[in-house]
Residue frames as a rotation matrix with the C-alpha (Angstrom) as fourth column:
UNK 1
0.902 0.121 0.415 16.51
0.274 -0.902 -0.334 -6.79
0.334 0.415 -0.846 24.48
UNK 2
0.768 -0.634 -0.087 19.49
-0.346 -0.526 0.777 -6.55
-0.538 -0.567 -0.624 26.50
UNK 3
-0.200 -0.618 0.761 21.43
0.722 0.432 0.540 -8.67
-0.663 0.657 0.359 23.71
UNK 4
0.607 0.518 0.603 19.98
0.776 -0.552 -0.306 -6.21
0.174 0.654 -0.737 21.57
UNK 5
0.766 -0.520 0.377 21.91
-0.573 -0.819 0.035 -2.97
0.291 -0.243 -0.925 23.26
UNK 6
0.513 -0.824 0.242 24.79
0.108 0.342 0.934 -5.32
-0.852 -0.452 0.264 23.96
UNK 7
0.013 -0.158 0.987 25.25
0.996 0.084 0.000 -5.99
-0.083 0.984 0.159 19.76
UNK 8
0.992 0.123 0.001 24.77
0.108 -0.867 -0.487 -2.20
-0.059 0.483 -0.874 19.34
UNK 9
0.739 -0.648 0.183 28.08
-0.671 -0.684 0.286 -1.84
-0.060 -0.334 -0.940 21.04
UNK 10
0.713 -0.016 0.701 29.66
-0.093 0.989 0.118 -4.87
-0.695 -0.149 0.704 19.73
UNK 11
0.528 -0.471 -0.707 33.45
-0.828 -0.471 -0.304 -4.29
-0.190 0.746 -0.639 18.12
UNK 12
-0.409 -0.908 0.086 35.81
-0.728 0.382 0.570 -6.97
-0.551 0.170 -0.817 18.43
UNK 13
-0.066 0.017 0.998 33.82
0.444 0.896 0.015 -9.98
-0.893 0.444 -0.067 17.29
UNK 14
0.961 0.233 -0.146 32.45
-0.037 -0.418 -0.908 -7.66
-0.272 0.878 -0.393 14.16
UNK 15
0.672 -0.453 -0.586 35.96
-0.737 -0.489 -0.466 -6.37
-0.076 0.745 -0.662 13.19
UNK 16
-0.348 -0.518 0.781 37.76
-0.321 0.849 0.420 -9.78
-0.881 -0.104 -0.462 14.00
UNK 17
-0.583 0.349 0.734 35.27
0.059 0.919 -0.390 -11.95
-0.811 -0.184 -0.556 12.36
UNK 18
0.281 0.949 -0.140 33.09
0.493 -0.268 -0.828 -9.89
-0.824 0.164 -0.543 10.12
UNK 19
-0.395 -0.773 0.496 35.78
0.905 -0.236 0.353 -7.78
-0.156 0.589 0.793 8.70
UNK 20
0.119 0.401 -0.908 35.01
0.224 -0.902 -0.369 -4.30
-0.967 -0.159 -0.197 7.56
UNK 21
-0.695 -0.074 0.715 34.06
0.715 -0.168 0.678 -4.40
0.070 0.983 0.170 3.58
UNK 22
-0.853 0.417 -0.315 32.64
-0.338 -0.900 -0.275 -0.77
-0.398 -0.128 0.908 3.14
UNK 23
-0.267 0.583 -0.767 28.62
-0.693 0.437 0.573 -1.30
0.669 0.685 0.288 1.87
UNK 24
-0.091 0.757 -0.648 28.27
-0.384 0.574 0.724 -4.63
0.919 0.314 0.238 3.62
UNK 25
0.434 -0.066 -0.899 29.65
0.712 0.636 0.297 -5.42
0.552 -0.769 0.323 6.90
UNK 26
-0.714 -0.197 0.672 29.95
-0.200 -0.862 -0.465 -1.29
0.671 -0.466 0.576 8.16
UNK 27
0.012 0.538 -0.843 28.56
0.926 0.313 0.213 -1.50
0.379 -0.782 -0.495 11.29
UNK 28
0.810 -0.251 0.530 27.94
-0.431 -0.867 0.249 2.14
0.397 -0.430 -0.811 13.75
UNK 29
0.896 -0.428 -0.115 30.91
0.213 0.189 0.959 0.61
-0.389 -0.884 0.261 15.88
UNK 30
-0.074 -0.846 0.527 33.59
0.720 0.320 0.616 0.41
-0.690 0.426 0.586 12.99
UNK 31
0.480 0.049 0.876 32.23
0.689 -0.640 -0.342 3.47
0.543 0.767 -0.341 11.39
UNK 32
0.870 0.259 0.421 33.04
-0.047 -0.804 0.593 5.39
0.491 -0.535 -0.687 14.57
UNK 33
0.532 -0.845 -0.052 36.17
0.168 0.045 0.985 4.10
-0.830 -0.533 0.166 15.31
UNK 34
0.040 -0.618 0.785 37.28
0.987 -0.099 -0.128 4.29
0.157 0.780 0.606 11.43
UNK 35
0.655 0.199 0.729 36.02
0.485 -0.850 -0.205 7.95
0.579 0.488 -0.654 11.63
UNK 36
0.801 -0.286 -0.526 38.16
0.540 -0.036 0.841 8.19
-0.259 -0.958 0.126 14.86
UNK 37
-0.416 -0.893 0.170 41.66
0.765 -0.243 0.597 8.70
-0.492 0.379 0.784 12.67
UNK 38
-0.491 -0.281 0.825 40.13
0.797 -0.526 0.295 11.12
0.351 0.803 0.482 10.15
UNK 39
-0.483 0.402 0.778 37.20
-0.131 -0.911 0.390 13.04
0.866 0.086 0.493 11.79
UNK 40
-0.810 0.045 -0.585 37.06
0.577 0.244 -0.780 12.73
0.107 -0.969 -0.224 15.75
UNK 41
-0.616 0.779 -0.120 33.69
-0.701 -0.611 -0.368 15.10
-0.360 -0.143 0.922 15.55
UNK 42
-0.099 0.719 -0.688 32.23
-0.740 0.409 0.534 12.23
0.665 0.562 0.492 13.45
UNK 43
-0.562 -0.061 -0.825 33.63
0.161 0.970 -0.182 9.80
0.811 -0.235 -0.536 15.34
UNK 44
-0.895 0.315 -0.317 31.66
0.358 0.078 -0.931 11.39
-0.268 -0.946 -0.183 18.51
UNK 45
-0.140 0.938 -0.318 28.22
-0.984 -0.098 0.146 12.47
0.105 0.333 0.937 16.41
UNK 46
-0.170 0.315 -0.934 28.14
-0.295 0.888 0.353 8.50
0.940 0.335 -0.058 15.65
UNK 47
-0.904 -0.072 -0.421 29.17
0.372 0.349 -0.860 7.54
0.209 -0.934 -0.288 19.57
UNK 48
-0.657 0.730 -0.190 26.12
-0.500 -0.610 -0.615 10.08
-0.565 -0.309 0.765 20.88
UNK 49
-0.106 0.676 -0.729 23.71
-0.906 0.236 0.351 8.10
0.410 0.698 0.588 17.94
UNK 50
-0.363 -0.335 -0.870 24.84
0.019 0.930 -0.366 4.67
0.932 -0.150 -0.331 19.47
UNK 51
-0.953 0.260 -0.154 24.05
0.078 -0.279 -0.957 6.21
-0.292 -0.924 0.246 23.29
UNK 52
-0.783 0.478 -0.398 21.18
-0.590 -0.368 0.719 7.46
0.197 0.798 0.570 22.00
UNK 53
-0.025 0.327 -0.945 19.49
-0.482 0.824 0.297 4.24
0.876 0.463 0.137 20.47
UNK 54
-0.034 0.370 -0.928 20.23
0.433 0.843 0.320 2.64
0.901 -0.391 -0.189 23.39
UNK 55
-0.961 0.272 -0.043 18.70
-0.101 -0.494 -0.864 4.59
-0.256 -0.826 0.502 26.14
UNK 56
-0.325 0.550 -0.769 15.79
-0.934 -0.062 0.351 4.90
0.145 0.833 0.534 23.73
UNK 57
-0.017 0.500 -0.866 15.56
0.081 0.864 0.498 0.55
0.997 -0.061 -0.055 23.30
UNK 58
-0.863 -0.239 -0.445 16.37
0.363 0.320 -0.875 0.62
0.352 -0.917 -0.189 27.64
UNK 59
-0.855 0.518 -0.001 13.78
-0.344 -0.569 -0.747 3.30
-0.388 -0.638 0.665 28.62
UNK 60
0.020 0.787 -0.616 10.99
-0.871 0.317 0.376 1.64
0.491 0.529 0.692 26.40
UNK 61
0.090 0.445 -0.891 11.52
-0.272 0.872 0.407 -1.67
0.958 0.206 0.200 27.95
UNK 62
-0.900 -0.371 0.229 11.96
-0.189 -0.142 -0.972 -1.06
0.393 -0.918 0.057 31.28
UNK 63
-0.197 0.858 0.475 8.25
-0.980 -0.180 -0.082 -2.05
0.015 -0.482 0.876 32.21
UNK 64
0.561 -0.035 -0.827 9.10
-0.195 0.965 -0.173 -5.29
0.805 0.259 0.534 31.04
UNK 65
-0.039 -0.705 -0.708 11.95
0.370 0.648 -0.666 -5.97
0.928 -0.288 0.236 33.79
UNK 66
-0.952 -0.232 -0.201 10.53
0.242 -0.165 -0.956 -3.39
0.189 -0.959 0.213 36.41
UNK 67
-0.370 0.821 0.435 6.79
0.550 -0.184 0.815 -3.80
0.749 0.541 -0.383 36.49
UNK 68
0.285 0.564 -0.775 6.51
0.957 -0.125 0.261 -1.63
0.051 -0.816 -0.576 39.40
UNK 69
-0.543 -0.371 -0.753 8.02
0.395 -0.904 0.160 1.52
-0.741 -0.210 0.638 38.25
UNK 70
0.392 0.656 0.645 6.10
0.908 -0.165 -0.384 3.81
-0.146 0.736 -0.660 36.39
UNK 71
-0.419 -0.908 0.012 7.85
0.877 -0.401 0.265 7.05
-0.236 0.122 0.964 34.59
């Protein structure tokens, strides 16, 4: 899972490697930096969606990696 919230936040290989064809290979990382130049509110609504998500996958699996805390 922690590869999981690592990939959320995953830009360079994507926009290196992946490229950024609108439709197929938009990713939240490269939407939020494209939106960065035109609409810096989007670009932070998307950032906050990305946080989010992962708090969200962390706090769900946290019984898995600390079975002695309890929330």
């Amino acid at each position: 899972m922690l590869c999981f919230a690592r990939a959320l936040g995953e830009f360079g290989a994507t926009i290196t490697f992946a490229g950024s064809f609108p439709g197929t290979t938009r990713t939240l990382p490269i939407a939020s930096y494209l939106a960065l130049e035109s609409d810096p509110d989007e670009a932070i609504a998307i950032a906050l969606v990305l946080i989010a998500v992962s708090v969200a996958v962390l706090l769900t699996l946290r019984d898995r990696w600390l079975p002695g805390v309890r929330g």
